[in-house]
C-alpha positions, 0 to 999 in steps of 0.5 A: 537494536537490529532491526529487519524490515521487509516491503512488499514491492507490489506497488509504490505505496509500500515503500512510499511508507518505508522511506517515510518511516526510515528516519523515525526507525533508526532512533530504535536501531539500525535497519535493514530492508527486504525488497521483495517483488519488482513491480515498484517505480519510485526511486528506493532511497533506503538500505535495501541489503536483501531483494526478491523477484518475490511475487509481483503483479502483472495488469491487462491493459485497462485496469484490470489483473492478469492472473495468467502472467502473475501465475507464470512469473511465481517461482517458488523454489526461488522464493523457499531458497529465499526465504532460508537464506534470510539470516533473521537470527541476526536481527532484534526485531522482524517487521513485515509489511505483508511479503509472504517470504519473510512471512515464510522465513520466520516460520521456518527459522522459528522467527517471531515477527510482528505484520505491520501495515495497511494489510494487517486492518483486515484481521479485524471484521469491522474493517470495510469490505464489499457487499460480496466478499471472496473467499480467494480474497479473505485467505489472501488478505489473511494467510500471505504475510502470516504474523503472530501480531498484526498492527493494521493502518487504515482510514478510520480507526475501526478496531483498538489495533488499528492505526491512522495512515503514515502520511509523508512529511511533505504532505503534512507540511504542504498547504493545499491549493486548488490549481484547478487540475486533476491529478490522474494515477492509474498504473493498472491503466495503459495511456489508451485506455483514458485518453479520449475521455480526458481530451473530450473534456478539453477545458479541464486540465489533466496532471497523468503519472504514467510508468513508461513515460520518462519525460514532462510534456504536455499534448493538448489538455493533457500533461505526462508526467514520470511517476516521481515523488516529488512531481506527484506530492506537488501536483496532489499539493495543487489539485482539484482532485485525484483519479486513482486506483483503490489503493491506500496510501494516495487516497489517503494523503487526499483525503488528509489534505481535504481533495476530492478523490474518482476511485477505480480499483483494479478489477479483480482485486479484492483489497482495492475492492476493500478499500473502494468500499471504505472509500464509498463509506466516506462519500467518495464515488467509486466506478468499477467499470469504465466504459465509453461515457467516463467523461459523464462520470468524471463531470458528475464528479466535478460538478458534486459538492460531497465534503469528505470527512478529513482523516488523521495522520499517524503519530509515528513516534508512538506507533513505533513504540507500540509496535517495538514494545509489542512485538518483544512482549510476544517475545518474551511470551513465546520464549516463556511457552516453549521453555514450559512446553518443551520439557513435555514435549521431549521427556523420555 
């Protein structure tokens, strides 16, 4: 079996789960990768044989988005050539964790695919939302990546077709301790932004995952780090407790390993929103702006004694499976409309 998948590269955690799920879907067939968007950091160790500038996301300088540069950087006569020269006729299955190309491709090559990811938990009403929903943000969530079926991860299971979260080998395998430092993940956050916070609380030691720094080295009661798998799974290993953005993937391999978790999604971001509100669910405090008194709020964190619930890690054998054997029942479903309905259609 020909097996094509696609990764939105918004964000590492996208392909965080891709290289994680590498090896479990080549027992299914070969697998090819479809990069698209260029805002990842993590080093790719997968068979990407197609790329696309896509759409990527673009930050103001202290945790928020800038819709002007993320507009300005759209080209979409790129992205519909993109999308026609993707030879998805060639392959057995189409897996589309949330690229809108590809989504895109498959309507134009009269392609069914299945949305497989954390996106895809927002089909269902039951998944966490904020208390003021966005109209902008519900399309988003729902007419991006268009697919015929969706196969949603999220925290908790709240609907029969969502999945609980792909966790990292290294995760599940780890045993935990408590080194007493934070680890700090924030991409949507330039060093500036945070720094004084963190140095005022100068007894607490900080673990900073930063974009553009290339090298380990520690200032103060501060130590940057390049964002590197294998630095940032040791640290969060080692933790306290992680500051992080209202992402899926981190927030989710601390909560399986029992960490105490500060969320600040990106302004403006309705999915963080989404997440942040599940997260809230769960006990975990959330901070929305931060302002001259974050060491306060990060002290308060430090000193609570919430126990978050631990969550469960996906069996991806079986999710696979459900997924393959989803994806060619709608198939054969598909295959057996068209031959009912195009006679109707075309008669003379």
């Amino acid at each position: 079996m020909k097996i094509f998948y696609a990764i939105q590269a918004t964000g590492n955690g996208h392909i965080s789960r891709a290289i994680q799920l590498y090896p479990y879907l080549q027992k299914f067939g070969s697998v090819d990768f479809f990069l698209s968007g260029n805002n990842a950091s993590l080093n790719i160790d997968l068979p990407v044989k197609f790329k696309s500038d896509g759409c990527s996301l673009h930050y103001s300088k202290c945790g928020g988005l800038n819709y002007w540069d993320i507009a300005k950087n759209i080209q979409p006569i790129q992205m519909y050539k993109d999308a026609k020269s993707l030879p998805l006729k060639n392959y057995d299955v189409v897996i589309n964790d949330f690229d809108s190309i590809t989504s895109l491709a498959c309507k134009l090559q009269k392609v069914h695919s299945v949305q497989f990811g954390h996106q895809a938990s927002f089909f269902s009403e039951a998944t966490p939302r904020p208390e003021k929903r966005t109209i902008m943000g519900e399309m988003i969530l729902k007419h991006y990546a268009p697919s015929p079926k969706h196969i949603g991860l999220h925290f908790e299971k709240y609907d029969s077709f969502i999945h609980p979260p792909i966790i990292k080998d290294e995760i599940m395998q780890a045993e935990p301790k408590d080194l007493k430092h934070i680890t700090v993940y924030l991409p949507s956050f330039q060093k500036d932004c945070l720094e004084k916070a963190f140095n005022k609380l100068s007894e607490q030691e900080f673990h900073w995952f930063l974009n553009d720094v290339t090298m380990k080295h520690k200032v103060g009661n501060i130590t940057y780090y390049p964002v590197n798998q294998k630095l940032f799974n040791e640290s969060l290993i080692n933790c306290l407790g992680i500051i992080t953005g209202g992402g899926f993937e981190t927030p989710a391999e601390a909560l399986y390993l029992g960490k105490k978790i500060l969320s600040i999604p990106i302004r403006d971001h309705y999915e963080q929103e989404c997440n942040a509100a599940a997260l809230k669910k769960m006990g975990a405090p959330v901070v929305y702006e931060v302002g001259d008194n974050f060491e306060e709020i990060i002290e308060k964190w430090l000193n609570s004694a919430v126990i978050y619930p631990k969550i469960q890690a996906n069996n991806i054998p079986e999710t696979l499976q459900f997924l393959f054997d989803t994806y060619h029942n709608q198939k054969i479903c598909n295959q057996k409309r068209t031959l009912l309905v195009e006679p109707f259609l075309y008669k003379n």
